[in-house]
N, C-alpha and C positions, 0 to 999 in steps of 0.2 A: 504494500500500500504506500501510495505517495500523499506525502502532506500538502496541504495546497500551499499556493506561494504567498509570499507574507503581502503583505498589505505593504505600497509604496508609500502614502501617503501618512502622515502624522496628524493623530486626531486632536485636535484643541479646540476648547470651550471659544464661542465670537466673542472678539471686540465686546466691549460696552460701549451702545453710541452714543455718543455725542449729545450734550444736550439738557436740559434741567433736571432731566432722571438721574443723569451721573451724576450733578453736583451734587446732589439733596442726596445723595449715597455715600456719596463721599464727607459730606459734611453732618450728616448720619454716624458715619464710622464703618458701614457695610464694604468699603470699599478702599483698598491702601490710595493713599494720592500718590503721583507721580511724582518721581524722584526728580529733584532740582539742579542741574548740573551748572556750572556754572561756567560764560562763557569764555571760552579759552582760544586765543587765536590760534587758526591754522598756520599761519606763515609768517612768517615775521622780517620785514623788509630791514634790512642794514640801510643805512646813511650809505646814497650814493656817492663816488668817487667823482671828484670834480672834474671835465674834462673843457680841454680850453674850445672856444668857440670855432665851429666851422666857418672860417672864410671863405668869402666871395676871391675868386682872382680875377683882379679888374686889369687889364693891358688900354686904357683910357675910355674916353665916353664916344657911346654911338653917335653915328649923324641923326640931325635930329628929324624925324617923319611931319610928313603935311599929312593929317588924316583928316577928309570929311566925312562928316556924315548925313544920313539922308536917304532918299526911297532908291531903287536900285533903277535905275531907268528900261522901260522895256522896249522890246522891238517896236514898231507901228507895222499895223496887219492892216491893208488896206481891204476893207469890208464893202465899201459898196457896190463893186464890183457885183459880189457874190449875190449883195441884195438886189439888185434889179435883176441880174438872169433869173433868180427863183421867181422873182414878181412876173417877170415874162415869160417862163415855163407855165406859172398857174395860170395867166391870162392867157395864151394857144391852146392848153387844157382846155379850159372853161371855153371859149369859142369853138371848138371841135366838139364838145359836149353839148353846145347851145345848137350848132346847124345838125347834128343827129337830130335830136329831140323835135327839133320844129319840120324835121323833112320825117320821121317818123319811121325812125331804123331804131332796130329792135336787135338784139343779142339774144339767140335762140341758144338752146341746148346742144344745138346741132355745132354749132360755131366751133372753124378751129381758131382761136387764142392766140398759140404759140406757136404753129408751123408744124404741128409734125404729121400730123392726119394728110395734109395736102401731099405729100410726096407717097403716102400709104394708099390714099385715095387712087391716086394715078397710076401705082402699081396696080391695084387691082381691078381698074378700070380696064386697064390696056390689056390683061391678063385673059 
């Protein structure tokens, strides 16, 4: 027969927590107070050793700079270029849009769009 294995763990009564229960137990007598140790430095620094000053080594004085200051200047992007082509792309839009409408062309289902049906078209026409 084998013994079973010991128990790893160590059994101890909890903490008392925190709080007016333990005072009043303590100040009771049901419970020892906490031992007071008193405090004792960990490390204790020496008087450092004087060390002479690190010098600068100067070989004399700079030239002296002009610094301004102020906004950074940016490029100039000339824009209105761009604004009237767009203004004149949407104006032959809207005219090409206005003489459909009033001549009464219509955009079917059938409609090729993009180009590609018309060359498939023709093949199988000819076919």
């Amino acid at each position: 027969m084998t013994e079973p294995p010991p128990d790893p763990t160590l059994r101890v009564a909890r903490p008392p927590t925190p709080g007016r229960a333990v005072r009043a137990d303590v100040a009771a007598g049901k419970l020892p107070t906490p031992p007071v140790r008193p405090d004792e430095p960990t490390v204790t620094i020496d008087t450092a050793v004087p060390r002479p000053p690190h010098r600068t080594l100067e070989f004399g004085t700079p030239p002296a700079v002009d610094v301004t200051v102020g906004p950074r200047p940016r490029p100039r992007r000339r824009t209105w270029p761009w604004i009237v082509g767009l203004a004149l792309l949407l104006l032959a839009l809207g005219v090409v849009l206005l003489v459909m409408m009033l001549r009464g062309a219509t955009i079917d289902g059938t409609a090729d769009l993009v180009g590609r049906a018309g060359a498939a078209a023709v093949v199988l026409s000819t076919g």
